[in-house]
N, C-alpha and C positions, 0 to 999 in steps of 0.2 A: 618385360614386365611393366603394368603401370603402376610406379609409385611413386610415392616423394621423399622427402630424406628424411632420417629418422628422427634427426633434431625437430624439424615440421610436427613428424609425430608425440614426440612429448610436449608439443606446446598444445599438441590438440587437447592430449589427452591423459593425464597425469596420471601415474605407476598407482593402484590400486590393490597390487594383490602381490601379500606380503612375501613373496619367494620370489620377485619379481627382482632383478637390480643391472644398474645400467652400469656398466663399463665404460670408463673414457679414456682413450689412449691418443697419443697423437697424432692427427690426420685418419682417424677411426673411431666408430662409432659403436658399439655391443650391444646390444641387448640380452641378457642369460637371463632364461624361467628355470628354475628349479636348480638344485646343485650338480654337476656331473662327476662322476668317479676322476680321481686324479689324474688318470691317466686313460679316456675311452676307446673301447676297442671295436667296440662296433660303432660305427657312426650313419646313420640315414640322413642322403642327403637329401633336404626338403625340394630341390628344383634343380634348374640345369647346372647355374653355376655356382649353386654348393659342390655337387656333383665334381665337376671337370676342378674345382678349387680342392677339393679332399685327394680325388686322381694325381695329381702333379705332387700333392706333400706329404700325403698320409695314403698312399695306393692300399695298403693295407687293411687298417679300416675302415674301406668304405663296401658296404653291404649290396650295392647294385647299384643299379641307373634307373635314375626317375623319368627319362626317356630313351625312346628306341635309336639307336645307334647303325651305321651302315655297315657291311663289310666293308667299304675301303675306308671309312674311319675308325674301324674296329683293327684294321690289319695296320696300323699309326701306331698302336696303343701297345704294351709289355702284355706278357700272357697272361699275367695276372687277373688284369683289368679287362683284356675279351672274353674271359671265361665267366665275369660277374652278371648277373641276371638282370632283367627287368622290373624293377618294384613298383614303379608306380612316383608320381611328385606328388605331394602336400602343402605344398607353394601356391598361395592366391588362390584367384579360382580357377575352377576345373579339376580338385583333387581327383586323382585318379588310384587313390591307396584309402579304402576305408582303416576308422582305428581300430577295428580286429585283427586286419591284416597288420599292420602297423605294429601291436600290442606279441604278434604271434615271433615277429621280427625280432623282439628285443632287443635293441639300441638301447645303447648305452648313451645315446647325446640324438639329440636330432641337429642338424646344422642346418643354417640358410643363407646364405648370403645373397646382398644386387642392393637393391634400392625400395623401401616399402613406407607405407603408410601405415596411419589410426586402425584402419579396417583390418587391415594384413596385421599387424600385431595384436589386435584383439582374436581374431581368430587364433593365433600361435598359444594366446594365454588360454583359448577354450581348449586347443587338443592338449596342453599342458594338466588344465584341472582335472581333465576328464582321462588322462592316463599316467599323469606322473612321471614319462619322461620327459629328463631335461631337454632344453630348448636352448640355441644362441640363434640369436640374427646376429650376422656379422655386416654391415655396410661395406658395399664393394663399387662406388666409383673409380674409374681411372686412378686418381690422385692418393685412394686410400689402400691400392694394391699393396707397397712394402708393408704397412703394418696390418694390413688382412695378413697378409702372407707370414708376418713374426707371430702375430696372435696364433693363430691355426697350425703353425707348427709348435710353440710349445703346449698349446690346448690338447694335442695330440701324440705329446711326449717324441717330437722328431725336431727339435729347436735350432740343433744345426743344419736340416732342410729346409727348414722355412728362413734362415736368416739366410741362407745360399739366393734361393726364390728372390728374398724381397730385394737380394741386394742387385739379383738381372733386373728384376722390377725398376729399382733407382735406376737402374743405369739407359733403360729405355725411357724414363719421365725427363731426365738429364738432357737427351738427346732434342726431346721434345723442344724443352725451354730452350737450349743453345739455338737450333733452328728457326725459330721464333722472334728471337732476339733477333734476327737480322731481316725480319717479314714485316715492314708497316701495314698495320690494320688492313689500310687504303688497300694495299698491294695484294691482298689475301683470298686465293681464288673463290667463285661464286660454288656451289656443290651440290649436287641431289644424290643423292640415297637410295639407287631403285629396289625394293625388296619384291621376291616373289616373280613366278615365270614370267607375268608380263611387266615387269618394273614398274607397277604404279600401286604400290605401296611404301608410304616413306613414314620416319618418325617426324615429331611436329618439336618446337621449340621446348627444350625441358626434356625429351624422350633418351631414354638411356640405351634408347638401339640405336640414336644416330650420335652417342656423346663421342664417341672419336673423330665425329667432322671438326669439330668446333675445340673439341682437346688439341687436333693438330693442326688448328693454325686454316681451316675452313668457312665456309659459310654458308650453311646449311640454308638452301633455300625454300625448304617447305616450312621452315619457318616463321612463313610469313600469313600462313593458313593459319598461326592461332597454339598456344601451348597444350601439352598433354602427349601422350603416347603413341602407338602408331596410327595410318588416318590411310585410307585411298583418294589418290591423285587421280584426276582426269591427263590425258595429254594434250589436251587446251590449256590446262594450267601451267601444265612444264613446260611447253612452248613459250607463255609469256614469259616465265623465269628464263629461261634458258641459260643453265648454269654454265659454268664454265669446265666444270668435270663432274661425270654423271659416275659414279662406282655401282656396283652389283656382287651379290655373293652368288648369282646362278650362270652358271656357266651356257647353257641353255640360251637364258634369255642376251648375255653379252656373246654371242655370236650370230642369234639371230636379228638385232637390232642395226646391226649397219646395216642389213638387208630391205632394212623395212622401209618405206620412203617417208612413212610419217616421222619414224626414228630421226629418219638422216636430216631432217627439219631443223635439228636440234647442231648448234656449230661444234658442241660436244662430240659427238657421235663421229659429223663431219670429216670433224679434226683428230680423230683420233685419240679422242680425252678420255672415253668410255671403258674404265678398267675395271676390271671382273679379281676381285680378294678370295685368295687362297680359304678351302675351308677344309681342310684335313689335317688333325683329327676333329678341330671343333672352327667354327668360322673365325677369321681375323679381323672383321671390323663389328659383328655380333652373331646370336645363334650360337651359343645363349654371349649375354654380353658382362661375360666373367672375365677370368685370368687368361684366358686362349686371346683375349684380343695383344695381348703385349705384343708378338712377333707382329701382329698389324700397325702399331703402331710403326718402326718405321719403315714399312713398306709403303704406309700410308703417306709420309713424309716425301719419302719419294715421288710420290704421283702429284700431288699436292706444288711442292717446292723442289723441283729437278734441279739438279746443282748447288742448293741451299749450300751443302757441305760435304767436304771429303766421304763421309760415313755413309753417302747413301749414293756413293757411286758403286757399280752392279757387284765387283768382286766384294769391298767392302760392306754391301748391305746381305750380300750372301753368308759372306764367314758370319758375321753378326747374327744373323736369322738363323742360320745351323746350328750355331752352338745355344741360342738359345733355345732351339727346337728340343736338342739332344736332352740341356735339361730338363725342358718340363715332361719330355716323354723317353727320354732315353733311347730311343732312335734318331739316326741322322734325316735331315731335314730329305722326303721325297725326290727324287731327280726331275721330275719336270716340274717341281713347284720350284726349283732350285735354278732351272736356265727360266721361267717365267719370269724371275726377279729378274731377269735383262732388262733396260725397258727399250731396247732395239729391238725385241723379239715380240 
């Protein structure tokens, strides 16, 4: 999503309509339009990672998917949640849910979570006026997952799931800093981001598709192309960078790239740096870049800093990654995404 943070947002643009009020919790940001029932039962999520965020804490009431879903990340998920329909998102642009559709749905709450702008909240306040359900944008950086995750489960009346969530959530940010702690800056490898079948698409400095580079201790080299959101890369360009670990969420393009001689150009590639992130049920470094990225984080760590620490040697970053898998989905963590976490293999 391109946005910016919400605090940005009200310097732009100050609360104007009187049902409007902002929430401030610690290391979280709210926005709530209108008032929602005590306890809502039906909730539409506005975008992906409302969506996959209502999935893990409130499976219940969440009304469908604001996008299309695979079988093999449909068959990750509880019965519940493969059986829920297609609705459409209302996130940014591109809505793909007109307000009659919307209005026919009857939510009780609309929710949204990620990172947005002036623009993106004034539009929440237009479908607000013009239909009178409530609204929250919840801010969903990395850093502010445990209290999304305490807000939204008792917004949803499930307060000892969401205090469950935020407290895996701590314990993944924990890992982060401990690992970190013993990485000087200096030391801190260089990284591309290759999105999409031919991997020249990458996020730019600020983009919250590549914030796990730079959360885990990274250095996101398209960086240096200039701030904003995603951007296509030439491979002249990525040659000159030539980072020192190139990641990919398409499995596709990280098998066919050591093949490719332009690819192998790259000391990445070369050497073996080129790691392909687990995406079932939702991707682990973005796609969408909500609460599915925690189990990325430290797989991420791993690729990053091998041997950082005890925690992200293979058995122990396995037990780690299943049980929090189990959590957020209630199934055990996939069996080949399970001996992938080798990094022998």
């Amino acid at each position: 999503m391109r946005r910016r943070t919400l605090l940005q947002a009200f310097a732009l643009a100050p609360l104007l309509l009187s049902g409007a009020e902002l929430l401030a919790m610690p290391a979280q940001r709210v926005l709530r339009l209108g008032t929602p029932k005590a306890t809502p039962q039906r909730v539409f999520a506005a975008g992906a990672p409302a969506a996959v965020l209502i999935a893990a804490v409130a499976p219940q009431s969440l009304l469908g998917w604001p996008m299309q879903l695979s079988p093999a990340a449909l068959a990750q998920l509880p019965a519940s949640l493969r059986a829920l329909p297609m609705v459409g998102r209302l996130a940014g642009r591109g809505s793909t849910v007109s307000l009659e559709r919307l209005l026919k749905l009857q939510p009780d709450l609309v929710l949204d979570a990620g990172d947005f702008d002036a623009n993106y909240r004034d539009s929440a306040e237009r479908v607000w006026q013009q239909t009178q359900i409530p609204i929250e944008l919840v801010a969903g950086r990395l850093p502010d997952h445990p209290a999304q995750l305490r807000h939204v489960g008792k917004l949803l009346g499930v307060a000892a799931r969401g205090e469950a969530l935020a407290q895996a959530a701590e314990a993944q940010l924990t890992l982060v800093r401990d690992v970190l702690a013993t990485r000087p800056a200096a030391s801190r490898p260089t990284v591309y981001y290759g999105r999409g079948s031919d991997g020249l698409e990458s996020g730019l400095s600020g983009s919250i598709n590549t914030e796990v580079i730079e959360f885990c201790g990274g250095r996101n080299v398209a960086a240096a192309a200039g701030k904003g959101g995603l951007a296509r890369v030439s491979l002249e360009q990525l040659l000159a960078w030539d980072p020192d670990v190139i990641l990919t969420q398409d499995a596709a393009f990280a098998a066919r790239a050591p093949q490719d001689p332009r690819w192998r150009s790259l000391r990445a590639v070369r050497e073996g740096r080129l790691h392909c992130a687990p995406v079932l049920p939702f991707g682990w470094l973005d796609g969408p870049p909500g609460i599915n990225r925690l189990p990325g984080l430290p797989w991420l760590l791993s690729r990053l800093h091998p041997g950082a620490s005890p925690a992200l040697a293979p058995a122990a970053l396995r037990t780690r990654i299943n049980v929090l898998h189990q959590l957020l989905w209630g199934q055990a963590l996939p069996d080949d995404i399970a001996r992938s976490l080798d990094m022998r293999r």
